[in-house]
N, C-alpha and C positions, 0 to 999 in steps of 0.2 A: 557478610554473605547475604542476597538478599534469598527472600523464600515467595513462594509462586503468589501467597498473598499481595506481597507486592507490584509482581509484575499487574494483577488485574487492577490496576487503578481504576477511579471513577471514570474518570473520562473513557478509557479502555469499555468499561461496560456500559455507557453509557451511548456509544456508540455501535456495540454490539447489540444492545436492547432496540435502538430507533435507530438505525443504518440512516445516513443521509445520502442521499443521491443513490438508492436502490433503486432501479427501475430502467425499464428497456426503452429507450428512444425512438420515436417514431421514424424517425431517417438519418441514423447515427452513419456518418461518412466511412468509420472504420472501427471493427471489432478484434478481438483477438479472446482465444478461451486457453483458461489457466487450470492445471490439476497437477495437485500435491498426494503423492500417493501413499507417503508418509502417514497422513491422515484422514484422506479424504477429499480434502478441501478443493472445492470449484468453484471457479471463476469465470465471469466476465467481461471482458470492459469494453465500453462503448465508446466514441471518441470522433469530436468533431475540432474540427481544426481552420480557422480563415486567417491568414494574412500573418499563417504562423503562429498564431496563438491560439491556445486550446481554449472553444467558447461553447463548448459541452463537454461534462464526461460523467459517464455514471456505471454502474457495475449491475451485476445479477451474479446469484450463488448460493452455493450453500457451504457452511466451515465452522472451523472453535470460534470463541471471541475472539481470539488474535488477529486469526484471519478475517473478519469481516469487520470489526475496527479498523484494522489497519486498511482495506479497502475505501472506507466509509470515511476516514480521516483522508487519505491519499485524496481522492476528487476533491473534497476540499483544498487541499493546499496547491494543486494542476492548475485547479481550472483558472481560467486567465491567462497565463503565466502561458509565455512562448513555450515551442516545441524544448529549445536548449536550458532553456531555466527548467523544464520538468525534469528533461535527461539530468540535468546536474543536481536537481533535488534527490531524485533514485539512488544517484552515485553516494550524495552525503549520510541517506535515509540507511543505504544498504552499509557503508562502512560502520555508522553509529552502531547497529544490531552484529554486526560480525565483530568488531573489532574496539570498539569504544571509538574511533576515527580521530583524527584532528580537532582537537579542540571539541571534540564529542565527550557529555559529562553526563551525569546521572541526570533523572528527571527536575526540572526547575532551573538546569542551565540556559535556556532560552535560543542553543543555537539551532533548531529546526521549530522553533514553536510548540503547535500542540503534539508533535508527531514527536519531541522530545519523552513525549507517555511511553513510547517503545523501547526506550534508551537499555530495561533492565533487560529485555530479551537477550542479549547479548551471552547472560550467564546460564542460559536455558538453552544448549545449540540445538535441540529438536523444534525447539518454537521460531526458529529464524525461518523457517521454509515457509511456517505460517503470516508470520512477518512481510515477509518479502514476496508473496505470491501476487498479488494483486499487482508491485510493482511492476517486477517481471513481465506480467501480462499486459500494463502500460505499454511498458518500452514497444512489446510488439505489436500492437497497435499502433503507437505515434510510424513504428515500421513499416507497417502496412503487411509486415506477416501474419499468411496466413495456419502456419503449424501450431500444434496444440504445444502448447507454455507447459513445460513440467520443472518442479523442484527437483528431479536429478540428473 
């Protein structure tokens, strides 16, 4: 059984301490705003996109660690990476945290990289909405929706 110590691994708060890719873009193509009302937690994501590949993304918000690592790790692993490789990373990110997924294993399995650090949220179900808000709020941006993102 794991316990909540675990779930905060370094990386986890090390990315909640210095957020990477915090900050509002000065001509982001497309936004979407995310709110968990579970806890609070809001979001933003920013999102640019040419020739189908996402070649900015960055978030604004405020949330636990959970949520804003997970935010903070998520633009990293986007940006680049075509509109359907994001969508497919979501799909993998989101099964890992809900359900252990395919071939989804504890932390230091290597099948999503660093975003493998979410792997225990899975035994926490109130922390998946933390988890997965930011995603969420992706997907509706690469959409181009504009309704507010909620966790329920």
């Amino acid at each position: 059984m794991f316990d909540l110590a675990e779930l905060y691994q370094q990386l986890i708060l090390d990315h909640n301490r210095s957020p990477r890719n915090r900050r509002r873009p000065e001509h982001p193509q497309r936004c979407a705003e995310g709110y968990n009302p579970l806890c609070g937690d809001r979001v933003t994501v920013y999102l640019s996109v040419g020739d189908d590949r996402i070649t900015d993304v960055a978030f604004e918000g405020s949330g636990c660690a959970i949520s804003t690592a997970a935010a903070s790790l998520m633009t990293e692993a986007v940006k680049g990476k075509t509109v359907q490789e994001a969508k497919a990373l979501f799909k993998r990110f989101q099964s890992m945290v809900t359900s252990g997924g395919p071939a989804m294993g504890e932390p230091g399995d290597r099948s999503l990289g660093k975003l493998d650090a979410f792997a225990g949220v899975r035994h926490f179900p109130a922390r998946v909405k933390c988890a997965t808000l930011a995603w969420h709020t992706l997907n509706a941006a690469i959409d181009d929706k504009t309704n507010l993102v909620t966790t329920e």
